[in-house]
C-alpha positions in Angstrom: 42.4 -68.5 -175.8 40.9 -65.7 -177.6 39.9 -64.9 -181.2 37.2 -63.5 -183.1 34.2 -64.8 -184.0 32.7 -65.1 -187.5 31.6 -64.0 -189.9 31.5 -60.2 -188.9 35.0 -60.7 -187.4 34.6 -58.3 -184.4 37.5 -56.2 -182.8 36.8 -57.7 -179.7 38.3 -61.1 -179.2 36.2 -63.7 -178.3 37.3 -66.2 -175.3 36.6 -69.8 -176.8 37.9 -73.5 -175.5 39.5 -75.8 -178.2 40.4 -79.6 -177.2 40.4 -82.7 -179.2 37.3 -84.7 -178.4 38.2 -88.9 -177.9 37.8 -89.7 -181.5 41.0 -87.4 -182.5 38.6 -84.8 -183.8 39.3 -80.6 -183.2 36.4 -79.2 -180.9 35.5 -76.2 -180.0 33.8 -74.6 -177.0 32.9 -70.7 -177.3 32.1 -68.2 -174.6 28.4 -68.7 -174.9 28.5 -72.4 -174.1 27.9 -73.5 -177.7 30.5 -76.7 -179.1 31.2 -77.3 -182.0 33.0 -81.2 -182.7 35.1 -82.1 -186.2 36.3 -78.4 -187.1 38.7 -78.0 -189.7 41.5 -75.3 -189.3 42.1 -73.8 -193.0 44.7 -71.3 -192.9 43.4 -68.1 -195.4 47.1 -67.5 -196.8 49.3 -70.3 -196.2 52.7 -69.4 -198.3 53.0 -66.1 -196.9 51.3 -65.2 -193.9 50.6 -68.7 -192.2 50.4 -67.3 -188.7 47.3 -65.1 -189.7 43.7 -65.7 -190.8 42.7 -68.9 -189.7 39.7 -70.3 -190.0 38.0 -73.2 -188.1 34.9 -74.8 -190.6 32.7 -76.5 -189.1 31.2 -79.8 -190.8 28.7 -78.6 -192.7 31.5 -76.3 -194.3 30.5 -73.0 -192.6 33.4 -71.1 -190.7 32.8 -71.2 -187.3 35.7 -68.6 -185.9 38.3 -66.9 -187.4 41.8 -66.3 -185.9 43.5 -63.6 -186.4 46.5 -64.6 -185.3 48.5 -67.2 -183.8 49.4 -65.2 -181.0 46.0 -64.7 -179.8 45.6 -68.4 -178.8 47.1 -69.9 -175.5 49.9 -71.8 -175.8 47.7 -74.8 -174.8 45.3 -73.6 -177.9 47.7 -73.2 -180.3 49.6 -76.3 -179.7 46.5 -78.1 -180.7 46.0 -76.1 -183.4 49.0 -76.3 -185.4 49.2 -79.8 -184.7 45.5 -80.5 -186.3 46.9 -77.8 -189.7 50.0 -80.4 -189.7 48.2 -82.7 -190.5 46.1 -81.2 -192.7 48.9 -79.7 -194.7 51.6 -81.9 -196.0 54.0 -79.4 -197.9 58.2 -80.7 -197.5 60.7 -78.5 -197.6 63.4 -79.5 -200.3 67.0 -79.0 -198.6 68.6 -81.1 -201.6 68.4 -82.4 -204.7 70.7 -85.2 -205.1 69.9 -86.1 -209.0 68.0 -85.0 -211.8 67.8 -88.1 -214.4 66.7 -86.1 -217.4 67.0 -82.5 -218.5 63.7 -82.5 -220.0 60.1 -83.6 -218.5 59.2 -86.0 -217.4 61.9 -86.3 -214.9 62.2 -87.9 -211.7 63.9 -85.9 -209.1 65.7 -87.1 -206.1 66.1 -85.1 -203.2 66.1 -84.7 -199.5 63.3 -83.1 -197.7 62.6 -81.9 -193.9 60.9 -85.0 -193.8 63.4 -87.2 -195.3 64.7 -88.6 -198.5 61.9 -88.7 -201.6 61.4 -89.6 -204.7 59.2 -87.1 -207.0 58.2 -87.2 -210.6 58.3 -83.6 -212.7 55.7 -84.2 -215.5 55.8 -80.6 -217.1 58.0 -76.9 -216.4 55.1 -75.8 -215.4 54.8 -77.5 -211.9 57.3 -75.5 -211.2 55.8 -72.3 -209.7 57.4 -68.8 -208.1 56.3 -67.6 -205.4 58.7 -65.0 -204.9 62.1 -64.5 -206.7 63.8 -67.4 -204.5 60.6 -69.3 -203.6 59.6 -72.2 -205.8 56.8 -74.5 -205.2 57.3 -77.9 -207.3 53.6 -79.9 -207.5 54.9 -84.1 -208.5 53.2 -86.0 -210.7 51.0 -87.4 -207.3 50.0 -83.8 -206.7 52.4 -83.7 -203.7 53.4 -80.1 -203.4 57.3 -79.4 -202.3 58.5 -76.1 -201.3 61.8 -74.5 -201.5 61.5 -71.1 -199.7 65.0 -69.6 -200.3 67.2 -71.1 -203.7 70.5 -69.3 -202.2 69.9 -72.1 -199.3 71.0 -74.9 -201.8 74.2 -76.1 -202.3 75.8 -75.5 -205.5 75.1 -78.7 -206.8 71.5 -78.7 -206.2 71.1 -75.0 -207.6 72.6 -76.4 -211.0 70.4 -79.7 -211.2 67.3 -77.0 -210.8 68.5 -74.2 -213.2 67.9 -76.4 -215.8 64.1 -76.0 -214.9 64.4 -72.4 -214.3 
């Protein structure tokens, strides 16, 4: 695995080791010999460009390598990395919305997500948020973010339940 070390980010990658130690916890190994246990991957833009810019934080909260990319970890690596974000980041993907019980907020929304069915509370228009002129991101009452990354994906009859918000 290679990427570059931090903070002065050099142009040369850096080989470095990550495993998961036996409590669960990210570690890291660089090419000096120095390990670093209970890192914290925190990707730098994770709407638009979550294959780049990763950074592993240490637990005192000091980054202790950046990532460039993705692609510049072994398969091995990067497997264990994007599980560890995974877990970190909870963010479902809305495929459907099978009712709408008010066309005002609150509302309570049902819909069908990559992860399954859920239930979410709307409290105000604003937790409705573009990112892009088809992306939406839709924050519930519990602070549980939902993303829909292209409206022109939904069927017709979850497009109209959500104009309403639009």
């Amino acid at each position: 695995m290679t990427a570059a070390a931090s903070p002065a980010h050099p142009a040369q990658p850096t080989p470095v080791t990550l495993h998961c130690n036996s409590h669960g916890q990210l570690c890291l190994t660089l090419s000096d010999g120095s390990r670093h246990t209970g890192l914290t991957p925190v990707r730098a833009f994770p709407i638009h460009a979550p294959q780049h810019s990763i950074s592993l934080v240490g637990q005192d909260g000091k980054e202790v390598l950046w990532i460039a990319h993705l692609d510049d970890l072994s398969a091995t690596a990067r497997e264990l990395l994007e599980d560890a974000l995974a877990q970190r980041e909870f963010v479902p993907v809305i495929e459907r919305i099978d009712a709408v019980d008010s066309i005002s907020v609150p509302s309570r929304w049902q819909v069908v997500t990559d992860r399954g069915a859920s239930t979410l509370v709307l409290k105000a228009e604003e937790d409705i948020r573009r990112l892009g002129p088809q992306h939406l991101l839709i924050t519930s009452r519990e602070g549980v973010q939902y993303r829909i990354p292209d409206l022109g994906r939904l069927d017709r009859a979850s497009l109209k339940r959500i104009e309403r918000f639009l």
